[in-house]
N, C-alpha and C positions, 0 to 999 in steps of 0.2 A: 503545459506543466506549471509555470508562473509560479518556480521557487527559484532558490539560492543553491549553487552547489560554491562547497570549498574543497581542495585538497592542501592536506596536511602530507610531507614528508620526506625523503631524501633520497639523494641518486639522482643520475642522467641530470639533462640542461633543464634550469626551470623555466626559461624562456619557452624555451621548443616546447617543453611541455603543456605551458599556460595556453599559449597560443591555440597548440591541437587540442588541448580540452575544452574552451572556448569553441571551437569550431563545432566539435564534434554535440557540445549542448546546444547551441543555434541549430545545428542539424535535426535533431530528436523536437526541437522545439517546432522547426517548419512541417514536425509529420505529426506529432499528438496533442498539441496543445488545440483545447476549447475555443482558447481565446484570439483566435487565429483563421480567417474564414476560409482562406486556403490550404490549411492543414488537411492532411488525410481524414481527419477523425469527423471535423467539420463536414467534409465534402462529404462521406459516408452519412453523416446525421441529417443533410439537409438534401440528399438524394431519396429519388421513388423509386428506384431501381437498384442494379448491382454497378459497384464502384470501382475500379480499379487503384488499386494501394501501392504503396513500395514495397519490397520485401521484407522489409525490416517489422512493416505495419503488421503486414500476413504473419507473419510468425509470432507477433507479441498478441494480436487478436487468438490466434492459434491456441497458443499459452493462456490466455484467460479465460475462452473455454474450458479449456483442460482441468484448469483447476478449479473451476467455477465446479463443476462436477467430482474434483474431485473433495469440495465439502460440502456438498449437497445442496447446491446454489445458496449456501451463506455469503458467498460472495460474489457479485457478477459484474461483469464489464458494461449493463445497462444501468447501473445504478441512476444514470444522469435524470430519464425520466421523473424520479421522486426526486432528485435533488432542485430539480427544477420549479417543483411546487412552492417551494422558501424562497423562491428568485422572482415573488410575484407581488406586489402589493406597494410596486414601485421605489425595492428593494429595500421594503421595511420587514419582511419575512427573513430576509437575508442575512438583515443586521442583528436580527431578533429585536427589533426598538417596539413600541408598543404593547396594545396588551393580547401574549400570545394567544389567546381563548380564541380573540379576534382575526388575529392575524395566522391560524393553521390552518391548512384546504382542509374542506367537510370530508367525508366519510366517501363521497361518490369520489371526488376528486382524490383520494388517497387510492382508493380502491382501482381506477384506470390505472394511476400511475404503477402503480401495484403489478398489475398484470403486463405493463410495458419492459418490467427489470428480468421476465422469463430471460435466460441464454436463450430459448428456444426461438426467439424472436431474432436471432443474428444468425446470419448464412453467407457460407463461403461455398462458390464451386468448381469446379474441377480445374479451373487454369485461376484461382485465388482471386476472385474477386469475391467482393463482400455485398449483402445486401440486409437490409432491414424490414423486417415484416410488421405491417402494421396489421389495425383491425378496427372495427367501430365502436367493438369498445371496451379501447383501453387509448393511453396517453398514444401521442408519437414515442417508438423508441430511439433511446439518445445514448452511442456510444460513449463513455469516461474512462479512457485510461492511466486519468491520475497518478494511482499510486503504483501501478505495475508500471508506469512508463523509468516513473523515478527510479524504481529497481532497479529498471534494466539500464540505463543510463548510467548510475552510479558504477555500475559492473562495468560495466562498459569502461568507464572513466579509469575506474582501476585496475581495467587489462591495459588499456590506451601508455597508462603512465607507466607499468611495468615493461611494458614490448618497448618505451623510450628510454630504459633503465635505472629507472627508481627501485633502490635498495630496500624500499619499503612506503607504502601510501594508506592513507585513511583518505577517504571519500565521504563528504556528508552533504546527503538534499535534503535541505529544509529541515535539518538537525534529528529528522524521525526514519530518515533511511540513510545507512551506512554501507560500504564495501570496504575489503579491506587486504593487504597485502602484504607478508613480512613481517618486521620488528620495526618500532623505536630505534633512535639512533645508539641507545644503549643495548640494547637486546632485547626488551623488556616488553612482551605484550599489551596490545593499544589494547587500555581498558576504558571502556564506556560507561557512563552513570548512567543510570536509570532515575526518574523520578515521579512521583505521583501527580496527573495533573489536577488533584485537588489544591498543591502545595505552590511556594512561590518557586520562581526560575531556579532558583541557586539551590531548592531542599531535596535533594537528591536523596533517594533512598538508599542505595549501593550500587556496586556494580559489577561489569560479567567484561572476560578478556575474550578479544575479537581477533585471532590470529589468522582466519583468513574467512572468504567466503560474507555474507553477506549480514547485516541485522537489521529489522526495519521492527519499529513503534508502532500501534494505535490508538490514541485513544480521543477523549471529548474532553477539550479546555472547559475548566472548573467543574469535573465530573458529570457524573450524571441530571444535577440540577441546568446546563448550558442545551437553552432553546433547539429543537432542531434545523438549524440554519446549517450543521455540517452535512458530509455526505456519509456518515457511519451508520448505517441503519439496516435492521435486517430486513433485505428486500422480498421477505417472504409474509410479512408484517408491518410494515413500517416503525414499528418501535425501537427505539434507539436499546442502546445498552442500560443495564443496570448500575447502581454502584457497584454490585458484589463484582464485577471485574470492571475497572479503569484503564489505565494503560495496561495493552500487551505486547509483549516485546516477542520475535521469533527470532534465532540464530540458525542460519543455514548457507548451505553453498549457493545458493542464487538469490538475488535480491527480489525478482518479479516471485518466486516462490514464498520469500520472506513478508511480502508486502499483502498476500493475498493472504495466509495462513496468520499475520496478525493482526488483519480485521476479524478473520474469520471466528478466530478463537475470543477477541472480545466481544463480539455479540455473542455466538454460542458454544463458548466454551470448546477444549480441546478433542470432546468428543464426536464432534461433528466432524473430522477430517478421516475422509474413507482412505486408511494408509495403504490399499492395493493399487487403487485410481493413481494416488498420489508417487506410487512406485512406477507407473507404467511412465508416466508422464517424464519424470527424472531420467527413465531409460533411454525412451526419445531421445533426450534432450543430455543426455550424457555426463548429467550430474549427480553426487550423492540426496538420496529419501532423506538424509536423517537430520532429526532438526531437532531444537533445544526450545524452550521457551519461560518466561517468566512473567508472572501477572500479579497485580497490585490491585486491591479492594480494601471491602470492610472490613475482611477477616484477616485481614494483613500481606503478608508478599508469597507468591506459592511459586515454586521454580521445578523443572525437571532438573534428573541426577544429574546430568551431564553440560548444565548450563554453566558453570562456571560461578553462579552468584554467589557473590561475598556483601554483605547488609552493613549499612552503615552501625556506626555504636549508637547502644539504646534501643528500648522497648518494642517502642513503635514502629524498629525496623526486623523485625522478627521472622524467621524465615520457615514456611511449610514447608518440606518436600514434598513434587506429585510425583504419584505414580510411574513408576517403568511403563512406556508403550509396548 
């Protein structure tokens, strides 16, 4: 993972608390971080065979099928494959430094990788081990589970802190995924800013109240002009996003649901989410389908009924309503 989490809020010991929730992100950390050769996610990417995982692995793999499918593989747990293409030119693709003409894989090399981000390339079986399918020609495929890890983590962090009796907690990794629990010590719903990242830290467009359940961001520092050195891109294409949607924000009861459905909806918009797929999978998994979202472009801020957004004062924070789902 190789972020930051912070919790914000009150109730139960905060010792005990800091403590277990330390422990519990070093944990999540020894099983999905890249950057870790003995992590699960590791051993699974640098194996020729099927792997044997933890459980916690199986299930959050589980989950990004699931919902990889359920928007039409706009999003998928191989992303790493094409991310890996920016990670080469002895991490001058990475940084974006030079000139990118020069510095992006040709067409063959987009094109492998391209075919490495199938889901169809990752296989689980019948006693949950995981294997990777390669082919001659396409990339090696390389599991990432990035942003779903952080979901699940966060969730995690804010049952963690509730079950040690926090009267209420905000969770935040890496300030673009949130969980959340309760009230303010006033009563007062934790409200979140939102902001464009064309804009500086502090310009905040407005914001949506978090009373429970989870909210995760996606977007590309300094809009759609910033190199593709991140890993947002739709892997049925390689093309990153557009301006016309920047940051997308999703509010929902689970963070690994939140994190996948606000990539998804910034590359291709909120109609590529198949809401029956997306029903089965919440049943599974014993959560509510319904999700809120808001997204920020050229044509200004668009949000669903039910998302809660209130826009800062002034023009340019003006607000579309979308569509009822």
């Amino acid at each position: 993972m190789g972020t930051r989490f912070d919790l914000v809020g009150h109730g139960g010991d905060l010792r005990a608390i800091t403590e277990a929730a330390c422990s519990l992100v070093d944990a999540h950390e020894q099983l999905w971080s890249v950057f870790l050769d003995s992590s699960d996610v590791s051993r699974l990417n640098a194996s020729q065979g099927w792997t044997d995982v933890d459980a916690s692995t199986d299930r959050l793999l589980v989950d990004a099928l699931a919902l990889s499918e359920a928007t039409g593989g706009v999003f998928t747990p191989l992303i790493g494959a094409f991310a890996a293409l920016w990670e080469g030119a002895g991490g001058g693709r990475a940084l974006g430094s030079g000139d990118p003409a020069t510095l992006a894989p040709d067409e063959r090399e987009r094109a492998r990788a391209l075919r490495a981000c199938s889901p169809s390339r990752l296989e689980r079986n019948d006693i949950g081990q995981w294997r990777l399918i390669a082919s001659s020609d396409s990339a090696h495929p390389r599991v990432d589970l990035g942003g779903v890890a952080k979901g699940e983590t966060a969730d995690r962090l804010r049952d963690l802190a509730v079950d040690m009796g926090a009267g209420g907690v905000l969770v935040s990794a890496g300030t673009s995924s949130l969980a959340a629990w309760g009230t303010r010590t006033s009563g007062a719903p934790w409200r979140i800013g939102l902001r464009d990242t064309v804009g500086g830290a502090d310009d905040w467009a407005g914001s949506v109240p978090l009373r429970g359940g989870a909210l995760s961001t996606s977007g590309i520092p300094g809009g759609a002009s910033c190199p593709p050195s991140h890993r947002i891109v739709d892997p049925r294409t390689g093309a990153a996003p557009t301006s016309a949607r920047r940051p997308a924000s999703v509010l929902c009861a689970s963070g690994v649901m939140a994190e996948v459905l606000s990539t998804a909806i910034l590359i291709a918009g909120t109609e590529c989410v198949n809401e029956e797929a997306l029903r089965r999978w919440a049943h599974r998994r014993g959560v509510s389908a319904e999700w809120e979202w808001v997204v920020m472009g050229d044509s200004g801020v668009q949000a669903s009924a039910g998302a809660g957004w209130t826009p800062r004062a002034g023009p340019a924070h003006e607000v579309r309503r979308g569509a009822a789902r």
